[in-house]
N, C-alpha and C positions, 0 to 999 in steps of 0.2 A: 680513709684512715680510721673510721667508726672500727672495722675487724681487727684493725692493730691494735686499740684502745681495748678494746675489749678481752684481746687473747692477755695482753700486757698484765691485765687485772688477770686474768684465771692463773697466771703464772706462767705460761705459754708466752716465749717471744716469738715473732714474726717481721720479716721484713718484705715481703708482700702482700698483697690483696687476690683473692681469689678473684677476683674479675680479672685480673693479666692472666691467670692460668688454664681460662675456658676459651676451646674453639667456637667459634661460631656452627652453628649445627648445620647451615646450609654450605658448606665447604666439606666438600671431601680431602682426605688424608691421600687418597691414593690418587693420577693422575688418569685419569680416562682413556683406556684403549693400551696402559703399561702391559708388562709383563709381571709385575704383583698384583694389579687387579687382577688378569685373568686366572693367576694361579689361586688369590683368591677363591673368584668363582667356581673355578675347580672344587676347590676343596670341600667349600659349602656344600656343592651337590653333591660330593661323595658323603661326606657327614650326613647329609638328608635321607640317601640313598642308604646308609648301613640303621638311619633312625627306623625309616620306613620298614626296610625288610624287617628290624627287629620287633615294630608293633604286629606286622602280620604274624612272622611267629606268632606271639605272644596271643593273636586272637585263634591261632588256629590251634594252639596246644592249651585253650581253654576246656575242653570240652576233653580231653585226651585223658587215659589213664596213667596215671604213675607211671607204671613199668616202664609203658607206651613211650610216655614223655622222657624217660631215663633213660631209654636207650637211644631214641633219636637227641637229644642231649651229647652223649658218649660220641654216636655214629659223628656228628659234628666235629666233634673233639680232633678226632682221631683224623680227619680230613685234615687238619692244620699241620 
């Protein structure tokens, strides 16, 4: 009741406590072996997979010249 009292004075009502509205951290959300976890974990490693390609770009068009880089830039483009 202390965060009720307290919001009550700032002018803020509330009729719950933040401790009803926190999961416990060792409980998963998703059920193990679903079909949303695995889509899930899909997704992750496609995310990681478009991260990663983009950092390699980004090391190997360090050293590149402008042009260089503007037109393999464009050539990309243009694949899409």
């Amino acid at each position: 009741m202390g965060n009720v009292n307290q919001a009550k004075r700032s002018g803020i009502t509330s009729t719950k406590s933040t401790e009803s509205l926190q999961q416990p951290r060792n409980e998963s959300v998703l059920k193990e072996g679903s079909e949303e976890e695995k889509d899930l974990v899909k997704n992750v490693k496609r995310v990681m997979e478009v991260i990663v390609g983009l950092l390699k770009d980004r090391l190997e068009s360090v050293d590149e010249e402008p042009d260089r880089k503007k037109a393999r830039i464009e050539e990309y483009r243009l694949k899409k």
